[in-house]
BAMI-350621 format. One line per field, with one value per residue: residue number from 0; residue in three letters; z, x, y of N, C-alpha, C in turn. Coordinates in Angstrom, 3 decimals. Last residue first. Example, Ala and Ser with C-alpha at 12.3 -4.5 7.8 and 13.67 -1.06 7.14 Angstrom:
% residues 2
resi: [1 0]
resn: [ser ala]
n_c3: [7.080 7.800]
n_c1: [12.850 13.190]
n_c2: [-2.250 -5.690]
ca_c3: [7.140 7.800]
ca_c1: [13.670 12.300]
ca_c2: [-1.060 -4.500]
c_c3: [7.870 7.800]
c_c1: [12.900 13.200]
c_c2: [0.030 -3.300]
***
This chain:
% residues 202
resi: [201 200 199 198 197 196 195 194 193 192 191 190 189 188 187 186 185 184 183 182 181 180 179 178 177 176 175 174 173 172 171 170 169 168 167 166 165 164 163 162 161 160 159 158 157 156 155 154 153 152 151 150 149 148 147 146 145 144 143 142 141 140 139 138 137 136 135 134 133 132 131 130 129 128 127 126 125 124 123 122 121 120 119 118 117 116 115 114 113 112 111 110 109 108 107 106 105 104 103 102 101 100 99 98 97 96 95 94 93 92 91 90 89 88 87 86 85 84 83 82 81 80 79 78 77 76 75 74 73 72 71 70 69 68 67 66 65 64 63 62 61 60 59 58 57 56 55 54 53 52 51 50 49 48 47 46 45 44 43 42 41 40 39 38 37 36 35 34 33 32 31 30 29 28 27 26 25 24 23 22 21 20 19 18 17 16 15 14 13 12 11 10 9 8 7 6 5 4 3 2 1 0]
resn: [unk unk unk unk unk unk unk unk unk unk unk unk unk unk unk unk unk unk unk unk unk unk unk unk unk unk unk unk unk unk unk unk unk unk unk unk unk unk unk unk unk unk unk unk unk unk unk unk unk unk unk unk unk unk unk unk unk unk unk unk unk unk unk unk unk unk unk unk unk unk unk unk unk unk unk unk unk unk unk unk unk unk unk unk unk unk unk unk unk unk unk unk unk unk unk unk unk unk unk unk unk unk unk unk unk unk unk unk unk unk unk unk unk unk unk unk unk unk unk unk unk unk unk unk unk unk unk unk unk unk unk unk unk unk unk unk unk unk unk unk unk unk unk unk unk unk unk unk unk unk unk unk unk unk unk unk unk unk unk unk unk unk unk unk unk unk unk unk unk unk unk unk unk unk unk unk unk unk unk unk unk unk unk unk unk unk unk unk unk unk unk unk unk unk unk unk unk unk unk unk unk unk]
n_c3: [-28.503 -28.947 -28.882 -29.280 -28.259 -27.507 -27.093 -25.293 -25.484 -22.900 -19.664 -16.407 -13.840 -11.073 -8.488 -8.759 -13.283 -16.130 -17.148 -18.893 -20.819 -21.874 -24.257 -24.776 -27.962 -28.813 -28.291 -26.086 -23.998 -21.428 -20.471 -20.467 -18.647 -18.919 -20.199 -19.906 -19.686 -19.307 -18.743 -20.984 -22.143 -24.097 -25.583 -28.001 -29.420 -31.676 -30.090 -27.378 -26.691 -24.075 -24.389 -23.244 -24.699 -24.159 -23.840 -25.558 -24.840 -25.323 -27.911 -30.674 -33.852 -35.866 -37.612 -36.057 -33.380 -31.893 -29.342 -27.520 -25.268 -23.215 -22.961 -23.522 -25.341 -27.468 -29.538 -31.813 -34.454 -36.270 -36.942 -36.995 -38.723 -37.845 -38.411 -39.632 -41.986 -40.099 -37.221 -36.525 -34.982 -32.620 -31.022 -28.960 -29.035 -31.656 -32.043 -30.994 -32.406 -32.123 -33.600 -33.009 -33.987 -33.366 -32.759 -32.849 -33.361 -36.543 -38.944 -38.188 -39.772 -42.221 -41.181 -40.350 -42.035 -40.589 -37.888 -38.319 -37.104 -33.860 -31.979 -30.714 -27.484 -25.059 -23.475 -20.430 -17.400 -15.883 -13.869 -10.399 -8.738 -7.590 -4.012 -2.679 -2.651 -0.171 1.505 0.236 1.991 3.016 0.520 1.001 0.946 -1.560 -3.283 -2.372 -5.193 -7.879 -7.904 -9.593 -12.431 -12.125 -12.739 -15.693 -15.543 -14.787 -16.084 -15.030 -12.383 -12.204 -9.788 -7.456 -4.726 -1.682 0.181 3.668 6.577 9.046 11.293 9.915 7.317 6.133 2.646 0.442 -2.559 -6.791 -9.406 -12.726 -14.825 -14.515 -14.932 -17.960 -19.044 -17.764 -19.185 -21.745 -22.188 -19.488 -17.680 -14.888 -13.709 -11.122 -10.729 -10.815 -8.502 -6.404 -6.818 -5.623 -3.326 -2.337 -3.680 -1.659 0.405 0.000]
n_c1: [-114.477 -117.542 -120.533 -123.329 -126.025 -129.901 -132.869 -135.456 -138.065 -138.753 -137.308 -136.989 -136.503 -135.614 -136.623 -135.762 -134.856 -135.583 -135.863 -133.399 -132.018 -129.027 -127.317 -124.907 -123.812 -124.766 -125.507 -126.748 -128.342 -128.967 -125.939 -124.079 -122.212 -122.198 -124.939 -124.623 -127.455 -129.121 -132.149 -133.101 -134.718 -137.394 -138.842 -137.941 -134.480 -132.739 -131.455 -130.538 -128.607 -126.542 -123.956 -121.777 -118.903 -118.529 -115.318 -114.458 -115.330 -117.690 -118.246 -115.783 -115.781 -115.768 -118.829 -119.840 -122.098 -125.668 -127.234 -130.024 -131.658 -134.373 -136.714 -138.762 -136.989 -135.497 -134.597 -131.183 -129.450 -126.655 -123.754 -121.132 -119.211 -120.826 -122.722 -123.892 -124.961 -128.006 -128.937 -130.819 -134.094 -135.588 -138.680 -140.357 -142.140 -140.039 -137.897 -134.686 -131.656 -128.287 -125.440 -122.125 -118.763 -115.848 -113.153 -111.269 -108.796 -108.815 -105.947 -103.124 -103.181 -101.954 -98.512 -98.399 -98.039 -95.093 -94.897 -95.723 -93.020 -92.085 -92.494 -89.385 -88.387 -88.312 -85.320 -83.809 -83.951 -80.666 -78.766 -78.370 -75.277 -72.883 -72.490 -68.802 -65.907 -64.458 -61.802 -58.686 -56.799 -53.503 -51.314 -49.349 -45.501 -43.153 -40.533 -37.040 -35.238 -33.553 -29.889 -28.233 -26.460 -23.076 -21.565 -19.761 -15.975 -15.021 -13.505 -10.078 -9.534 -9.008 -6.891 -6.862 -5.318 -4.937 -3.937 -3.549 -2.529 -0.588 0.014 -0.576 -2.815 -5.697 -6.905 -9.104 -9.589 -10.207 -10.324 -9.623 -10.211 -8.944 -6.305 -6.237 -6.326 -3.908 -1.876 -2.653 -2.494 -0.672 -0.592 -0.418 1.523 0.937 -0.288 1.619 3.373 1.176 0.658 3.123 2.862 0.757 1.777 3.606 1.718 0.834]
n_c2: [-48.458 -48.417 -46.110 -44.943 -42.425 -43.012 -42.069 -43.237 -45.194 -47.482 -48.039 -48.561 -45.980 -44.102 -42.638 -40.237 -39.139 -40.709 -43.908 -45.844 -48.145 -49.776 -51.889 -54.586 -55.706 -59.419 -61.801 -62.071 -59.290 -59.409 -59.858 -57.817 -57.133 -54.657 -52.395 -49.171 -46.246 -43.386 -41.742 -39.267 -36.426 -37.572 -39.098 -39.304 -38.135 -37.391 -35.289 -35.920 -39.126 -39.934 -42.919 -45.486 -47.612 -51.258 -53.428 -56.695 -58.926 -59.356 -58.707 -58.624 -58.460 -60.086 -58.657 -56.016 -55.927 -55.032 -54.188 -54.117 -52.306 -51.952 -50.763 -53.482 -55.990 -56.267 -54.065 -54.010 -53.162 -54.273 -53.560 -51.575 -50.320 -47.380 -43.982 -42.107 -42.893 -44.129 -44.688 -47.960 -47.904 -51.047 -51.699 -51.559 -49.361 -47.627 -46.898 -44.911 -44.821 -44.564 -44.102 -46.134 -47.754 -49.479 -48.805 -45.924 -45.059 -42.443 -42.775 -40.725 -36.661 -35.074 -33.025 -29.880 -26.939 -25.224 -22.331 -18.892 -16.878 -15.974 -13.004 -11.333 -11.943 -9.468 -8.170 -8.911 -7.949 -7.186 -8.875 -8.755 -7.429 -10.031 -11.515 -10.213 -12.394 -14.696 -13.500 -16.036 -18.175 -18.053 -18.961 -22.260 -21.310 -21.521 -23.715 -22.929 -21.274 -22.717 -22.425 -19.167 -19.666 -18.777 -15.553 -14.296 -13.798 -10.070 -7.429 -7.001 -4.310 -1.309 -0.069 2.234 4.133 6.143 8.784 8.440 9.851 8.813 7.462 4.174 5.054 5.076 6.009 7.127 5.919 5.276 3.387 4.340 6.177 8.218 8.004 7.221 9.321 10.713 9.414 10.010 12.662 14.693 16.753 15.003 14.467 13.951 12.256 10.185 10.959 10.491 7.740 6.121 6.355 4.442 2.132 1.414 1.235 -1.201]
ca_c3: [-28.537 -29.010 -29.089 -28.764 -29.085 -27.700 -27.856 -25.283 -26.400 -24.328 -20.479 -17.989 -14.947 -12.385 -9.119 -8.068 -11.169 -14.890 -16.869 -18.066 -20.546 -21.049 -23.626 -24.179 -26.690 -28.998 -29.600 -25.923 -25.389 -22.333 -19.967 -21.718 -18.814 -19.599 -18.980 -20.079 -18.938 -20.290 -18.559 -20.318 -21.900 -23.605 -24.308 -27.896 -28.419 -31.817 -31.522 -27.676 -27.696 -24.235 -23.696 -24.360 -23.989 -25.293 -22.982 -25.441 -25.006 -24.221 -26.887 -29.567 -32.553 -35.725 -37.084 -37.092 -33.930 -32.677 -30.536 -28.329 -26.501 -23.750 -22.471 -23.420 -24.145 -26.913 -28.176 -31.762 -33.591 -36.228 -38.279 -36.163 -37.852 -38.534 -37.462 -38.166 -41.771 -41.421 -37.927 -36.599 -36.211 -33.195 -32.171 -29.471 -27.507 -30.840 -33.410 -30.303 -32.337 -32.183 -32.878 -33.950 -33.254 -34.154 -33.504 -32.614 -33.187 -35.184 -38.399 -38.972 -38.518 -41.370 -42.477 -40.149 -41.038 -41.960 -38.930 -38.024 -37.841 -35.026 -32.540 -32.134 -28.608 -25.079 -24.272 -22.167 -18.256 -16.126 -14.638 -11.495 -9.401 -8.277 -5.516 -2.642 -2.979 -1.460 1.691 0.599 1.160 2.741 1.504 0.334 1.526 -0.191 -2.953 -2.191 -3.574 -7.602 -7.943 -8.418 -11.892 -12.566 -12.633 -15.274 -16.428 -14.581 -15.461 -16.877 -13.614 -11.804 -10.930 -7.457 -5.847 -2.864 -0.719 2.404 5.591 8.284 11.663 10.786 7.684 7.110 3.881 1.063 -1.516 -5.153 -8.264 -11.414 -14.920 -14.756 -14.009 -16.567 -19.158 -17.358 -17.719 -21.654 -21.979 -20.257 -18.937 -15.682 -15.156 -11.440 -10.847 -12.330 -10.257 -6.898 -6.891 -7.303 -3.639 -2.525 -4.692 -2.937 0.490 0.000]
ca_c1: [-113.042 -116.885 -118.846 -122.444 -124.757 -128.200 -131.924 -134.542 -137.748 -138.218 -138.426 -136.957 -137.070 -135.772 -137.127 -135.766 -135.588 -134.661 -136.313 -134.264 -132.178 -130.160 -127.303 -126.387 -123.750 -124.361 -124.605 -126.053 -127.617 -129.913 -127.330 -124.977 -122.041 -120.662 -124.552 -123.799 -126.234 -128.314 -130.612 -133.196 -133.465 -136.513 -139.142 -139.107 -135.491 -133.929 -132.553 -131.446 -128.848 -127.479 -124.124 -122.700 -119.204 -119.384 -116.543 -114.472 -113.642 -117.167 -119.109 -116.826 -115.313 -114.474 -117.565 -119.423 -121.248 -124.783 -126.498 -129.227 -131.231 -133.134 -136.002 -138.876 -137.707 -136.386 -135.354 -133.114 -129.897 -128.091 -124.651 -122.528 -119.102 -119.788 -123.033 -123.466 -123.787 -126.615 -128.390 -129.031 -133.068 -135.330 -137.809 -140.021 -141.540 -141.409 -138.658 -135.978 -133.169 -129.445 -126.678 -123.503 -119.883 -117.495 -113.595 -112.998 -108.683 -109.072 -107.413 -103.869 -102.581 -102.775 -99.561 -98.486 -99.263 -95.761 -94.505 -95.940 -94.292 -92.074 -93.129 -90.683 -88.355 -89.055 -86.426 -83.879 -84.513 -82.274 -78.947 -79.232 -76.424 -73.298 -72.691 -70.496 -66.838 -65.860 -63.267 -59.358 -58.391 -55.183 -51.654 -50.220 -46.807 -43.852 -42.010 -38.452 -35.606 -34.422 -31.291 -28.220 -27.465 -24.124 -21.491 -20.907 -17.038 -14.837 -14.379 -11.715 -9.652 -10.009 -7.313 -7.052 -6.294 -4.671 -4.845 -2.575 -3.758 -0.844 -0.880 0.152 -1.447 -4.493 -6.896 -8.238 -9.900 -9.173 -11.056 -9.346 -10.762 -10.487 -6.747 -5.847 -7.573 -5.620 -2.600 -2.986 -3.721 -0.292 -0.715 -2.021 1.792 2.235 -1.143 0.553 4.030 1.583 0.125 2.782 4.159 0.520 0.812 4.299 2.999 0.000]
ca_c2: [-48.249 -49.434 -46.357 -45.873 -43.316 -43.001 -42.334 -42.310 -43.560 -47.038 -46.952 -49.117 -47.520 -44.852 -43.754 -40.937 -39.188 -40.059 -42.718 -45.643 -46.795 -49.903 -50.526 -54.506 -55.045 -58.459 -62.293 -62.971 -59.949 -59.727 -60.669 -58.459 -58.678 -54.778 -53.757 -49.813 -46.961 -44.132 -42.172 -40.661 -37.351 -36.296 -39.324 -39.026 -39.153 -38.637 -35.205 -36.033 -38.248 -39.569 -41.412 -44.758 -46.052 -49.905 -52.786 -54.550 -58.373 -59.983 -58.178 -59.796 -57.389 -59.538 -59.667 -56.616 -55.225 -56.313 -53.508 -55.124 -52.999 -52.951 -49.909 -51.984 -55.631 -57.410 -53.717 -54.525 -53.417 -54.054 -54.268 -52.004 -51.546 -47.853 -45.631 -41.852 -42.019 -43.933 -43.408 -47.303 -47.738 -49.069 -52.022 -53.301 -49.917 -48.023 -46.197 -45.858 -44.394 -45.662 -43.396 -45.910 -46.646 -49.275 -50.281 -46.681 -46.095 -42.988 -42.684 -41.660 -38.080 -35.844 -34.305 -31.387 -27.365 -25.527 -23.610 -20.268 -17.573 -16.667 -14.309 -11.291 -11.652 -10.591 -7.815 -8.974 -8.803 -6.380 -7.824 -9.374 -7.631 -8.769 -11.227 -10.188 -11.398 -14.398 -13.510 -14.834 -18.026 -18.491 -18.329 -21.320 -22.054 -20.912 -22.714 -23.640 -21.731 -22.172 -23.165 -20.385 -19.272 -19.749 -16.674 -14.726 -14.586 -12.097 -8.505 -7.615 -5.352 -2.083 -0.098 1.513 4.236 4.732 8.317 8.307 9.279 9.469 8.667 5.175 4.328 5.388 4.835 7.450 5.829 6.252 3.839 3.934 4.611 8.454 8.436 6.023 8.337 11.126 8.997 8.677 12.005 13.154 16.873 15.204 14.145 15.672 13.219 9.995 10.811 11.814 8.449 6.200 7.110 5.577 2.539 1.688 1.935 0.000]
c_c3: [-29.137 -29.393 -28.792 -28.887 -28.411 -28.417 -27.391 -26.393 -25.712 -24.558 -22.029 -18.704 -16.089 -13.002 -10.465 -7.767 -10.104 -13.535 -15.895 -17.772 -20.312 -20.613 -22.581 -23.643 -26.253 -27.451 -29.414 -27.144 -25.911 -23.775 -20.933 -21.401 -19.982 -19.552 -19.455 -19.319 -19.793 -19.569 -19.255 -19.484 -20.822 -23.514 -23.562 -26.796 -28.619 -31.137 -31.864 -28.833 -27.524 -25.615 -24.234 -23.597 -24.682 -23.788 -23.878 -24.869 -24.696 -23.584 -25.622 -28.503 -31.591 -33.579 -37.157 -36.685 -35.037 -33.334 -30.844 -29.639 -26.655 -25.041 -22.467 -22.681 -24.144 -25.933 -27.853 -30.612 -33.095 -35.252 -38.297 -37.454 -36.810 -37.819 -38.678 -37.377 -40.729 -41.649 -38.996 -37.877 -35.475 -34.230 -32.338 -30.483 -28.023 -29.771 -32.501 -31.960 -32.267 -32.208 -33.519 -33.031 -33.861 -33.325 -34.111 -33.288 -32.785 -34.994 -37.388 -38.535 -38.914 -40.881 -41.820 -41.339 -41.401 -41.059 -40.221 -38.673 -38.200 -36.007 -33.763 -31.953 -29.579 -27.058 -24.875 -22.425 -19.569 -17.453 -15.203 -12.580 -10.147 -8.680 -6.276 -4.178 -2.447 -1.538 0.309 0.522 0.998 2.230 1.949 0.884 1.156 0.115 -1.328 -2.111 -3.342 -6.069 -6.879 -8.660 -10.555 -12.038 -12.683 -14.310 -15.006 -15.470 -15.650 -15.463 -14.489 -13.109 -11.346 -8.845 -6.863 -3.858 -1.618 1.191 4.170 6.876 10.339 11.393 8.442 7.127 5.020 2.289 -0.680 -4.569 -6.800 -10.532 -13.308 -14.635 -13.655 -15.389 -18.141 -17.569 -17.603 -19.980 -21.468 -20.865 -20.417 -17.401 -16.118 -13.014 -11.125 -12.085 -10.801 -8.177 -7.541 -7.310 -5.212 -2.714 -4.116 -4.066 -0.553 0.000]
c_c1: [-111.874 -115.282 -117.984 -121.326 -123.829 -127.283 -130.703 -133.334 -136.617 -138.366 -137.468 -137.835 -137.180 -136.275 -136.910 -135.966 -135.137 -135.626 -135.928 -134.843 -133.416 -130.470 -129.005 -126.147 -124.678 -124.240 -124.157 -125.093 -126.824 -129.903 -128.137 -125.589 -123.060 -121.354 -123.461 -124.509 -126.030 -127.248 -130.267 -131.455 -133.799 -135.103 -138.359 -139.581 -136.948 -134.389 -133.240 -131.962 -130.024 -127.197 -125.521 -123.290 -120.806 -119.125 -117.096 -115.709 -113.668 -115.718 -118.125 -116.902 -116.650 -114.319 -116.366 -118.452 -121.065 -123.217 -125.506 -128.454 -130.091 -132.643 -134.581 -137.737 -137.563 -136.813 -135.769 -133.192 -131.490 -128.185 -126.031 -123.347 -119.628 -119.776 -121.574 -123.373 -123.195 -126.498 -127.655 -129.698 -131.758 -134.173 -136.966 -139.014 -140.516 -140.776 -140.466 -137.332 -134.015 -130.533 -127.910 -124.209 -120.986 -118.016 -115.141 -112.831 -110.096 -108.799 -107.860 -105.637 -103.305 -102.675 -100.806 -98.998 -98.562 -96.855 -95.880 -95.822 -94.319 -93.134 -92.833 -91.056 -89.506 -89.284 -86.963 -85.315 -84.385 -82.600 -80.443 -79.563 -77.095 -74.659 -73.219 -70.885 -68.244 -66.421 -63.534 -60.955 -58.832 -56.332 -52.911 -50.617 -47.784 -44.783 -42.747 -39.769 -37.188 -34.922 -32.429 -29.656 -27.930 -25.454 -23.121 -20.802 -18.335 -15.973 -15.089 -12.427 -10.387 -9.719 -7.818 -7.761 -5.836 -5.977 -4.247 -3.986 -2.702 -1.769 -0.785 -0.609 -0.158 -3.877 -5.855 -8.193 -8.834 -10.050 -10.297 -10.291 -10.395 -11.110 -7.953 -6.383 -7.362 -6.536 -3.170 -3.127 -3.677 -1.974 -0.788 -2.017 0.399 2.062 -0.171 0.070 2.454 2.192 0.278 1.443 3.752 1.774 0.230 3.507 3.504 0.858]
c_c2: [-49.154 -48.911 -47.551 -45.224 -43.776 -42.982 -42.129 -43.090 -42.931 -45.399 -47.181 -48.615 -47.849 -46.003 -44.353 -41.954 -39.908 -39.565 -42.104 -43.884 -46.795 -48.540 -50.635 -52.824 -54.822 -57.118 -60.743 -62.611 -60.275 -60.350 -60.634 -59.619 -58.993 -56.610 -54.455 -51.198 -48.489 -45.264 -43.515 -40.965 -37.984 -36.861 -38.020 -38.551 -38.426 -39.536 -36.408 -35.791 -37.658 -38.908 -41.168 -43.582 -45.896 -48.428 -51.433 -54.156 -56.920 -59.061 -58.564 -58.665 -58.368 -58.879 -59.579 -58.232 -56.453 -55.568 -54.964 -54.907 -53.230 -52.911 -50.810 -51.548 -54.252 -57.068 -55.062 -54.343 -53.575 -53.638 -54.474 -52.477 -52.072 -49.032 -46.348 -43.512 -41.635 -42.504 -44.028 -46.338 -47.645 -49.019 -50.363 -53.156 -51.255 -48.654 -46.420 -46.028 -45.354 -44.624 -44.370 -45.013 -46.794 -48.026 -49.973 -48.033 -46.837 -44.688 -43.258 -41.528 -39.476 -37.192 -34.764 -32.218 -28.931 -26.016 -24.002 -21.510 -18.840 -16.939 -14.499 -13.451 -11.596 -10.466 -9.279 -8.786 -8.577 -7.309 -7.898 -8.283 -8.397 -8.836 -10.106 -10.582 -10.920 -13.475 -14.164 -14.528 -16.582 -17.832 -18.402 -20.486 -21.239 -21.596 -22.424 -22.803 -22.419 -22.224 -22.083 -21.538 -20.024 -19.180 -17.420 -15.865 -14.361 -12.194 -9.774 -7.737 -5.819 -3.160 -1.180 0.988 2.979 4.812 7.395 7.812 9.721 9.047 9.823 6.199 4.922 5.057 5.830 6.665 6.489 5.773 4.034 4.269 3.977 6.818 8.325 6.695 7.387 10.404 9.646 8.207 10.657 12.617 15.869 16.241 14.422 15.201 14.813 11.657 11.227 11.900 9.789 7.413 7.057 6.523 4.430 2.436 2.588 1.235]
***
C-alpha cells in the first residue's frame, strides 16, 4: 500500500499526459491510514470475470389463505321478449281414429229401433227385446265380451226427452251383442223405451 501511494503523486504531477488522465479516470481512489498518516490509494479495476451460474431455484412458499368471497353482483335487467315466429308448416294428417265401431241408435217403438246412417260404422243391427233394452250387434271380428261400449245420451232422436243411459258390460240380455239400457230419470228410475243413444266401441 505503500508503494501505490508514492505512485500516486508521479501519475497526478503528469495530468498533462492524456494517456494517464484516461488512466486516471478509470481507477477507483480511496483514502486509507497508515500510521498517523492518511494516504490516498487508488485503485485499478480489472476484466471482469465470467458470469457466474445461476443459483437453484428456492423452495415454494406455503399457500396463503383463502381470501373472503366477494359479494354477488347484481341481477342484470330482463332482455327484451323476442318477435313471434311464424308459423310452422301445417303437419300431415294423422292416422285414423282407433274406434272399432260406433252408432246413434233411435228408439222407433216400444219393441224395435233404427241405426243413424252415416253416423253408425261396424254395427250391423240393432233390436229392443224388451222396453227400455237394446241389443247392438257389432261386425264380425269385434266380440261383446272383449271390449266394454261407452254410451251417452242423444237427444234429436229421443221421444221421451233425456233418459238415462247406462252400459250392462255382462250383456245378460244380449247374448250375440252389446247390451245398452235406458231408463227414466228421477228418483225412481225404470226401464223406459224412447230415449236415444250413441255408442262407441273403442
Amino acid at each position: 500500500m505503500g508503494a501505490m501511494a508514492i505512485a500516486v503523486p508521479a501519475l497526478a504531477g503528469t495530468s498533462a499526459n492524456p494517456v494517464a488522465h484516461q488512466a486516471r479516470v478509470k481507477m477507483h481512489c480511496f483514502t486509507a491510514r497508515v500510521g498517523s498518516r492518511r494516504v490516498r490509494e487508488c485503485l485499478i479495476p480489472g476484466p471482469r470475470g465470467p458470469r457466474g451460474f445461476t443459483g437453484f431455484p428456492g423452495p415454494r412458499g406455503a399457500t396463503g389463505p383463502r381470501g373472503a368471497t366477494g359479494k354477488t353482483g347484481k341481477t342484470g335487467n330482463t332482455g327484451k321478449t323476442g318477435n313471434t315466429g311464424l308459423p310452422g308448416p301445417t303437419g300431415p294428417q294423422g292416422p285414423a281414429g282407433t274406434a272399432r265401431a260406433y252408432a246413434v241408435v233411435q228408439p222407433t217403438s216400444p219393441t224395435a229401433a233404427n241405426l243413424i246412417a252415416g253416423q253408425t260404422a261396424n254395427i250391423t243391427g240393432v233390436s229392443e227385446p224388451s222396453e227400455g233394452v237394446y241389443c247392438v250387434v257389432p261386425a264380425a271380428g269385434i266380440n261383446p265380451s272383449a271390449y266394454p261400449p261407452v254410451a251417452s245420451q242423444e237427444i234429436s232422436y229421443s221421444s221421451g226427452g233425456l233418459g238415462v243411459i247406462v252400459v250392462n258390460a255382462q250383456h245378460s240380455h244380449c247374448p250375440t251383442g252389446f247390451e245398452v239400457d235406458t231408463y227414466t230419470p228421477g228418483a225412481s228410475p225404470k226401464l223406459a223405451t224412447g230415449y236415444a243413444f250413441t255408442i262407441i266401441i273403442p
